[in-house]
C-alpha positions, 0 to 999 in steps of 0.5 A, a space after each residue: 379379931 373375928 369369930 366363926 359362928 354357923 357361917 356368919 363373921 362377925 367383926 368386933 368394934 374398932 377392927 374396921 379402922 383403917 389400919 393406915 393413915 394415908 388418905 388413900 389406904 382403903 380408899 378413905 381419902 374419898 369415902 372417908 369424908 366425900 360425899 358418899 358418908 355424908 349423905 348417909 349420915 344425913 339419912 341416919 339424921 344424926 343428933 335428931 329424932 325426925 322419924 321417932 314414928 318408927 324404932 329403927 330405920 334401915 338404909 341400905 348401901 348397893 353396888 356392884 362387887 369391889 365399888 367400896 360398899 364395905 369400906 364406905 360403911 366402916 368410915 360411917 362405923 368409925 366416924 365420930 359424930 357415930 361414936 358419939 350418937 348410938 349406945 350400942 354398935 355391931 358389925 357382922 359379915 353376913 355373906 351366903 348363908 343367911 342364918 337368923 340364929 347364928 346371926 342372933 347370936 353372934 349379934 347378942 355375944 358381940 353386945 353383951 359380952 358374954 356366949 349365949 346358952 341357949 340353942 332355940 332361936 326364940 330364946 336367943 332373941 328374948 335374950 337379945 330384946 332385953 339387951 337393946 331395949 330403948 337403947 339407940 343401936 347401930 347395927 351393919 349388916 355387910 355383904 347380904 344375898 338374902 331375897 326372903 322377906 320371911 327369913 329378915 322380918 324374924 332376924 329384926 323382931 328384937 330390933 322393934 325394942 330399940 330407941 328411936 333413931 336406932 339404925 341398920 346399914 346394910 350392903 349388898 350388890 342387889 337392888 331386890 335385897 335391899 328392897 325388902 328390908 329398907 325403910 328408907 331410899 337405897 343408897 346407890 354407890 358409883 364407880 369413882 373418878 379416873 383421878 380418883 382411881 389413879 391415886 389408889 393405884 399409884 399408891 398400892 403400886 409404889 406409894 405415891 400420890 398420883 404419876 404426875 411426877 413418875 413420867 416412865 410410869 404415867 402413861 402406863 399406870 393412867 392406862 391401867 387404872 383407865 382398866 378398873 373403870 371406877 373400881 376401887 377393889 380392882 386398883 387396889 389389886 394391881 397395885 398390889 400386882 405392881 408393886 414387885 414391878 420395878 420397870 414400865 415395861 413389866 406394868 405394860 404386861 399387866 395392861 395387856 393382860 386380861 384381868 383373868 389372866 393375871 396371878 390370882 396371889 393377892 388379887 382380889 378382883 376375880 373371886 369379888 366377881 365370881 361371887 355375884 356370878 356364883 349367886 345367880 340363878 342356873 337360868 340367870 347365868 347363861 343369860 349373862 354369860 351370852 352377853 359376852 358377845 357385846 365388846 367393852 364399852 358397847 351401848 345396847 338396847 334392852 329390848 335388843 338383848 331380850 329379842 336376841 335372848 328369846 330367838 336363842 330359845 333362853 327364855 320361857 313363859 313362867 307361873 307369872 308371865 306367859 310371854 317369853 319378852 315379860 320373861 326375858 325382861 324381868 331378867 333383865 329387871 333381875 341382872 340390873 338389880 345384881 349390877 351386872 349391867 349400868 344405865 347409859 349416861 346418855 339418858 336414854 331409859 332402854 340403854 345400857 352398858 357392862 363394865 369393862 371387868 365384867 365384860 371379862 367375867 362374862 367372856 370367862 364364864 362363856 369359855 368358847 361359846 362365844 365368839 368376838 371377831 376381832 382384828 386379832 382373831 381375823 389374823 389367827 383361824 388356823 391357830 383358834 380352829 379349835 376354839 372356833 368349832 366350839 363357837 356359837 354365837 359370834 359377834 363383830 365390829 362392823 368395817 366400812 370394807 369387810 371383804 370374804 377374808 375377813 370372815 374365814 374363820 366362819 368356813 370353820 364355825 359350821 354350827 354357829 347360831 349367832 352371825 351379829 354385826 354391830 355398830 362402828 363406834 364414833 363414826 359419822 351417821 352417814 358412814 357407808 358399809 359395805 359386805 361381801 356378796 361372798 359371804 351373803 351369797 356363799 357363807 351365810 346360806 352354808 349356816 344352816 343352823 342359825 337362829 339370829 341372823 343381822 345384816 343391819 347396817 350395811 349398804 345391800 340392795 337385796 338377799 338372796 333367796 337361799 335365806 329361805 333355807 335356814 329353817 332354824 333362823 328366830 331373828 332376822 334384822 336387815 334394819 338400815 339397808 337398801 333393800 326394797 323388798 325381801 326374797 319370796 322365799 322369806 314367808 317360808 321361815 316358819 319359826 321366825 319370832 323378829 323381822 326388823 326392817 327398820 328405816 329401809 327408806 328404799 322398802 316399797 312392799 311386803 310379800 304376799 305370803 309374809 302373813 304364813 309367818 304365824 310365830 312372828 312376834 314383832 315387825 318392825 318397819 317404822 322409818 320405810 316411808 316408801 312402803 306402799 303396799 303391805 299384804 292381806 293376812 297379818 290378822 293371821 300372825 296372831 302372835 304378833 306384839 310389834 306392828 310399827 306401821 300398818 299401810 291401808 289399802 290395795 285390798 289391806 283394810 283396818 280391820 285386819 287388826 282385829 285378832 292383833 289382841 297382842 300388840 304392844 308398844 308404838 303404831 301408826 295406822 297410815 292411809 286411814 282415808 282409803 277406810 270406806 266402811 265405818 265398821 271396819 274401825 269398830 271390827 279394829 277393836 283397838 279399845 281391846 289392845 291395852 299394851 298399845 301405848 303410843 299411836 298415830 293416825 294418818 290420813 292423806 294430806 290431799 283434801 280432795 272432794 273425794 274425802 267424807 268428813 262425816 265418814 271420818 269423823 265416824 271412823 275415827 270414833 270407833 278407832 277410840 283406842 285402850 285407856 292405857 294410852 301414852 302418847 298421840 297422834 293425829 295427821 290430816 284428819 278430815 271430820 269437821 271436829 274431834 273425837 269425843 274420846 279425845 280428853 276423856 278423863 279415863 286417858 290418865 295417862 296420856 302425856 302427849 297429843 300432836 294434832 296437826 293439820 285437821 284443817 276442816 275442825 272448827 274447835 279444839 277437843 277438850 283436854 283440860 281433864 287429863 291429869 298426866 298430860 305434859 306436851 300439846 302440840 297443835 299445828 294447822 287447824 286452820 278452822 278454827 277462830 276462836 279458842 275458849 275455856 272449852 279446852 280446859 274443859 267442863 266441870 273444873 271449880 276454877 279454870 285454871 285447875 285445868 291441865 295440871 302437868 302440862 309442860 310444853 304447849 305449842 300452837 302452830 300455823 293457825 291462820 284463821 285464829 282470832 280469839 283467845 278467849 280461855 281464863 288459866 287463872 284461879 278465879 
């Protein structure tokens, strides 16, 4: 039974009860009484007044679409321990519109009983404080897109009347919804376990258990339900699909299709998705629908896809963030919060992965834009030609061999903006690939319209200097190659935003014109320890946010980053003994660079009568980089003792300090005073003899206050060390 009132539903109580008793119908038998519920049930502090600060408290349940929000909020509706707790209960399907009144009013029928008369919101809601004042209420709030916190703060005015530990549980795919009306920690729901899955398919497919028993359909139906990765609506769905299938081959069809392709009779998976799709901002999806281009189970880094994102011309600066990366992030930040995308299990904080489902959704709404090179595709061009002339952007899996057949179907994409090779899954890191010198030499200078253009990966010596042609190119990424030096013609890419040279250990230098490329926002060359010689003019790339490494001398002077006020990120400033004149540290201004958050200082590791330990120590000094300093590192200093910037208490948040091989400094900075420090690296500070309470620093009541988040502290190869002097104890 339901009622319509202005777009919102609402659901009497006892309509979400299971209609069925099996422990798999509607997933129950894992959010019925898994841990899910009891977690929540747990925030809801049921039979307890802890939190009676407050009058009620809300929790809401995030996920991505066909998770199981819904049903894991109907087994808390329905749970006993529930019935038993609050005085009152309401169920509303809130959906797209967010209509306080309607809502209010459908809230105020449901309690009372009885249609309200009156039309004016403030009235409905007088009506409403007076049924549920110090009364215990519980109230879900189901399926919610509304971002305005205005629009929510007058939806709960009549909820402040209620009695302590009075509760509203909301569900909603997106982590900014749910940030403006929670006041306690969302409650962020997985996918479910393969096994998990199996059983709900297999039961809505045929009812049974699981396909232990069923040998003609395990393999197939364990495949499929591999198809829904962890969601619950989906197995339903195909199940429901399976069930008119009485032979294994009719379900071999259903995993061979995409899920796109299916009947949409009783399938429920595609509207789900195309809900959080319909929802996005106009900007929002064109972002989403280029990650197409990424092949299931694909792990890519967050800061890749903005970069790709920006060379695409996507993205651009905003009232609040003036540069296009701060854009491209925050939308990030934005499909991340709608579940569009899922943090890697691997741990690493910039990896990221779309689900298989939708992975389909994105290719869907992409249509022909996008283009996957695939082995399928490889053996049918003539077949596609006319989605081929359609293709922009085309990615592919890179083959230890792609040899010039591979690649026929680019002699058709004459307007292709995308050429984006990826990584081969699972394969050793010393795998070679090798590319064509038909498709370097011939094919990529005849796309004459690209903007990302990747050979990252394979095993090439050089480019040809026709890649100077593609006037449009953003993003060129030869990362991983064997290249030792790039084509002259390369200074003549104007527009180039991104050149990544990445762990090139065979790069030597750099052009002398590489400093004409005055809208490159990031070059990278971390890994290219061969790179001897870097040109004059990068303080001419004034746009520039990455600068890994910066390689001193042959006329190249610390100085020329003193108009890099842009610099983000991670450098290394190597060759710092070549630095003659003290001032140019000053001229550097790294004080200045306040998006610098990691750096290393590298000097020779020959300490040879040609070093000036005074001149070190000055230069070093006025290096003394932003307070907003992450991480540091210090080689081969020469000076007799250590900066006096080093352990300032103003680098709150410094975590991390490897000082290692300054063999001429006689004793340890002090570090004592730096509260976010957590690792400490000391290695071949072979003057000093004696360590005291100096390194904890001055000015602490006890000594042992000193270092308070200090996890990891190493010494190494201290030969001349004698005495251990310093007291960590609280006296």
């Amino acid at each position: 039974m339901s009622d319509h009132l202005g777009g919102t539903r609402l659901r009497r109580t006892g309509d979400e009860r299971p209609r069925s008793t099996s422990l798999v119908d509607e997933y129950s038998g894992f959010y019925g009484s898994g841990k899910d519920k009891q977690a929540i049930l747990a925030q809801m502090c049921l039979g307890s007044e802890s939190g009676s600060d407050r009058r009620f408290r809300v929790i809401p349940i995030v996920g991505m679409g066909g998770v199981g929000k819904t049903t894991l909020a109907q087994h808390i509706y329905n749970d006993e321990k529930v019935q038993n707790f609050f005085e009152l209960k309401a169920w509303i399907c809130v959906s797209d519109k967010f209509d306080e009144l309607a809502i209010t009013e459908t809230l105020y029928k449901e309690i009372s009983s009885e249609s309200c008369e009156f039309k004016d919101l403030n009235m409905v809601q007088v009506k409403l404080r007076e049924r549920i004042s110090k009364k215990k209420f519980l109230l879900i709030l189901d399926d919610v897109w509304n971002e305005n916190y205005g629009k929510w703060d007058v939806l709960s005015r009549p909820f402040q009347v209620g009695a302590p530990g009075s509760t509203v549980i909301v569900t909603t795919r997106n982590v900014s919804v749910a940030s403006i009306m929670r006041s306690v920690p969302d409650y962020h729901l997985d996918q479910l376990e393969h096994e998990e899955i199996c059983s709900i398919l297999a039961h809505h497919a045929r009812g049974w258990q699981n396909f232990d028993a069923h040998t003609d359909f395990k393999e197939t139906g364990e495949a499929i339900a591999k198809k829904c990765k962890g969601l619950p609506l989906a197995a339903k769905s195909l199940g429901g699909l399976l069930r008119t299938k009485k032979n294994p081959y009719q379900w071999k069809d259903v995993l061979d299709s995409k899920i796109w392709d299916l009947p949409t009779e009783n399938n429920d998976i595609l509207p789900a998705l195309r809900l959080s799709y319909h929802h996005l901002p106009s900007h929002l999806k064109r972002l989403f629908a280029y990650c197409s281009i990424f092949p299931k189970d694909y792990e890519f880094d967050k800061h890749d896809l903005v970069l790709l994102w920006m060379a695409e011309g996507f993205l651009r600066p905003s009232e609040t963030h003036n540069e296009m990366e701060d854009v491209g992030f925050q939308c990030f930040d934005e499909l991340l919060s709608r579940s569009f995308f899922q943090r890697s299990k691997t741990g690493a904080e910039s990896r990221f992965l779309i689900h298989d489902l939708v992975n389909d959704l994105a290719q869907h709404v992409a249509g022909r834009v996008c283009f996957r090179l695939d082995d399928k595709a490889e053996s049918n061009v003539q077949h596609m030609r006319d989605s081929l002339l359609k293709a922009r952007h085309s990615s592919f899996i890179r083959h230890e061999y792609d040899g010039s057949q591979r690649f026929e179907a680019f002699n058709i994409v004459r307007k292709l903006r995308t050429f984006l090779p990826l990584p081969v899954f699972k394969t050793p890191i010393w795998q070679d690939f090798y590319l064509t010198n038909q498709v370097i030499y011939d094919l990529l200078p005849q796309l004459h319209f690209l903007r990302v253009l990747s050979l990252s990966g394979y095993n090439i010596l050089q480019l040809p200097n026709a890649i100077g042609n593609l006037k449009h190119l953003r993003y060129l990424n030869v990362s991983d190659t064997r290249i030792k030096q790039l084509p002259e013609s390369v200074s003549k890419l104007y527009n180039l935003q991104t050149l990544l040279l990445r762990d090139c250990d065979r790069l030597i230098k750099l052009h002398a014109n590489i400093g004409n490329l005055i809208n490159l926002r990031h070059l990278d060359v971390a890994g290219t320890d061969k790179l001897q010689e870097m040109p004059l003019g990068l303080c001419k790339m004034a746009s520039l946010q990455t600068l890994s490494k910066i390689v001193l001398g042959r006329g190249l002077k610390v100085n020329e980053l003193r108009g890099l006020s842009n610099l983000r990120g991670a450098l290394s400033i190597i060759r710092l003994h070549s630095v003659m004149d003290a001032q140019d540290g000053r001229e550097a201004n790294l004080t200045c660079k306040r998006g610098l958050e990691e750096l290393e200082m590298v000097w020779s590791s020959d300490f040879d009568d040609s070093r000036n330990k005074m001149n070190e120590k000055e230069i070093i000094e006025l290096l003394k980089p932003s307070t907003n300093l992450r991480r540091l590192e210090v080689k081969h200093y020469g000076g007799v003792e250590f900066p006096t910037w080093l352990g300032d208490p103003s680098f709150s948040q410094l975590a991390h300090i490897s000082l290692s091989d300054c063999r001429h400094c006689t004793s340890l900075p002090s570090l004592g005073h730096l509260t976010s420090l957590k690792k400490l690296h000391i290695s071949g500070i072979k003057g000093v003899k004696t360590v005291g309470n100096e390194l904890c620093g001055v000015g602490w009541p006890h000594v042992g206050d000193a270092f308070p988040s200090l996890e990891t502290l190493e010494f190494v190869d201290m030969v001349d060390w004698e005495e251990w002097s310093t007291n960590l104890s609280n006296e």
